[in-house]
Every structure is written in C-alpha cells, then in structure tokens.
C-alpha positions as CSV (number, residue, x, y, z in Angstrom):
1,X,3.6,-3.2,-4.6
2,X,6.4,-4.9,-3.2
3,X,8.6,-7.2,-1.1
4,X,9.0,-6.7,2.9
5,X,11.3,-8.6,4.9
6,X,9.8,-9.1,8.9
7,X,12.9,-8.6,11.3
8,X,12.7,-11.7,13.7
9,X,14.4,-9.4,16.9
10,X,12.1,-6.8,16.7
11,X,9.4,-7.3,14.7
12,X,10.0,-4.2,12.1
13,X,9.1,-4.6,8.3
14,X,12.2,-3.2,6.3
15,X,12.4,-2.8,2.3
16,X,12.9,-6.3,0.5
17,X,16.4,-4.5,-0.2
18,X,17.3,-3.9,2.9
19,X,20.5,-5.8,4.8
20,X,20.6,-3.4,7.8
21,X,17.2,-3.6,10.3
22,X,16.1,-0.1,11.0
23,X,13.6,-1.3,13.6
24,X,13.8,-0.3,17.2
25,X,13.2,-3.1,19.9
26,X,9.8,-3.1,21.5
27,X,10.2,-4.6,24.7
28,X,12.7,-5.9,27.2
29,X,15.2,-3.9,29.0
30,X,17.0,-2.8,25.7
31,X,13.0,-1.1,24.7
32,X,13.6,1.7,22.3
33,X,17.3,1.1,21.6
34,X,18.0,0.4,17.8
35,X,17.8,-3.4,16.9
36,X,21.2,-4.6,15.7
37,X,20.3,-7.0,13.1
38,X,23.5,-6.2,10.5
39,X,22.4,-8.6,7.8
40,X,18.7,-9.6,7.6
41,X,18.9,-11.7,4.5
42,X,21.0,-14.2,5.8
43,X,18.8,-15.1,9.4
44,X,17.4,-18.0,8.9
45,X,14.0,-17.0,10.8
46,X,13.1,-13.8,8.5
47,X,10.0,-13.6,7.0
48,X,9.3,-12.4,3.9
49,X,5.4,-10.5,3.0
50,X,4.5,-8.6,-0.2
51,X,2.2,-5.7,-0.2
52,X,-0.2,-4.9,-3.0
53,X,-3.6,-2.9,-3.5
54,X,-6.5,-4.9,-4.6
55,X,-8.5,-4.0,-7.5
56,X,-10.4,-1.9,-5.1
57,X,-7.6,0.4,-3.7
58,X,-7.4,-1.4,-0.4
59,X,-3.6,-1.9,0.6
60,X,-3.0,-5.6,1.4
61,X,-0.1,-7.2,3.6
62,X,0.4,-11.2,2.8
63,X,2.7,-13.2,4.9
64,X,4.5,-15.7,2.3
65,X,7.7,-17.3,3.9
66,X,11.3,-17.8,4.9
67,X,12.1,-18.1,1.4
68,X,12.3,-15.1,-1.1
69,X,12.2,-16.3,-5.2
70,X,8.5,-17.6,-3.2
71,X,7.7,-13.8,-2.1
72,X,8.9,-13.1,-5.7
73,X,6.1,-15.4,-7.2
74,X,3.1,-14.7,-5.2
75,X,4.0,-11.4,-5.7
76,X,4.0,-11.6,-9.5
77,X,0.1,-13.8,-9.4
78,X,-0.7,-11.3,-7.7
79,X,0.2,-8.7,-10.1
80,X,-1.2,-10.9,-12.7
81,X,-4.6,-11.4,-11.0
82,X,-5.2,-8.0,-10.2
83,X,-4.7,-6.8,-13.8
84,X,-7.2,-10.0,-15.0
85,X,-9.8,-8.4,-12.9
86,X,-9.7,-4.9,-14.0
87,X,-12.5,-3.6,-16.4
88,X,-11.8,-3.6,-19.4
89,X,-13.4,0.3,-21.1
90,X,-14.6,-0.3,-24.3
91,X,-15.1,2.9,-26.5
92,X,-18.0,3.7,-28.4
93,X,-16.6,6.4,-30.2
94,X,-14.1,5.6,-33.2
95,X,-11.0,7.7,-33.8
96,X,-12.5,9.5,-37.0
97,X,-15.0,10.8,-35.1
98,X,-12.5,12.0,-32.7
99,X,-11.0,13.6,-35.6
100,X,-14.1,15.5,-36.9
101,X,-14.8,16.7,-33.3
102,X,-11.3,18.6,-33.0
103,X,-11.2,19.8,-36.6
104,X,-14.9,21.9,-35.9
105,X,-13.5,23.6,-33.0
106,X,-12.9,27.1,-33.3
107,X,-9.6,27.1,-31.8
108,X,-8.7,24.6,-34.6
109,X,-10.1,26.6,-37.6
C-alpha cells in the first residue's frame, strides 16, 4: 500500500518519495533517453494514485489528484475499509483447553 506520484513528461509512476523521475521517455525523438524531471513534487500537473490490495488479494491502482494530504486520505479509508471488511475468526476453543491439550503431550510430560 502506498502513494505513487504519475510523472507528467513521461508518463512513469515513481515512489510517493521520490523528487527525481526515473522514467524514460516513450516517444518523440528523445524515445528511450532518461526523462529529466529534477523535482516532481513541485510540477504543478503531477498526479498523485495510491495502490492497495483489496480484501481479496487483487492489487488496485486509484488515480486521486494533483494534490497529495488528498492521496494521503483516500489512502487511509481505504485502509480503514479494507480492514472493516475482513472476517472476523471467532474461536471455539477457550484457552484452558488449549492448556490441557499441551500439558497431555508426551513431549510435555
């Protein structure tokens, strides 16, 4: 789970951390030379997406925005939803019958 900023030159998803674009420009006449985007969070026309894995193990990719504390919060209901959803195990065996199981085993004696 986490935050991806979209480079707007070439198109390349780099770590919400990142400053530097490690992208490589996919068409044009400069195609395969390294993008030179030196400071991504300060372009006005990045994009921010978070990635997440539903409650089924799929991987998810969300667009969200220009604007990162937004990224931030849809990636925390996210979080938040996903863990509502999961099932919830209850036991049917109590801990003192754990207990009496380990102290019969042979090993234990």
């Amino acid at each position: 789970m986490g935050i991806i900023i979209e480079c707007p030159k070439c198109g390349h998803w780099n770590a919400g951390s990142a400053q530097v674009c490690r992208g490589l420009i996919r068409s044009g006449s400069k195609k395969g030379n390294p993008c030179d985007v030196r400071n991504l969070r300060r372009l006005p026309a990045k994009e921010y997406l978070i990635e997440y894995r539903s409650s089924d193990g799929k991987k998810i990719r969300e667009r969200v925005g220009p604007n990162k504390l937004d990224a931030e919060y849809r990636l925390q209901e996210m979080k938040n939803h996903i863990d509502d959803q999961a099932p919830k195990v209850q036991s049917s065996v109590t801990l003192s019958e754990i207990f009496d199981w380990y102290l019969s085993l042979p090993e234990t004696k």
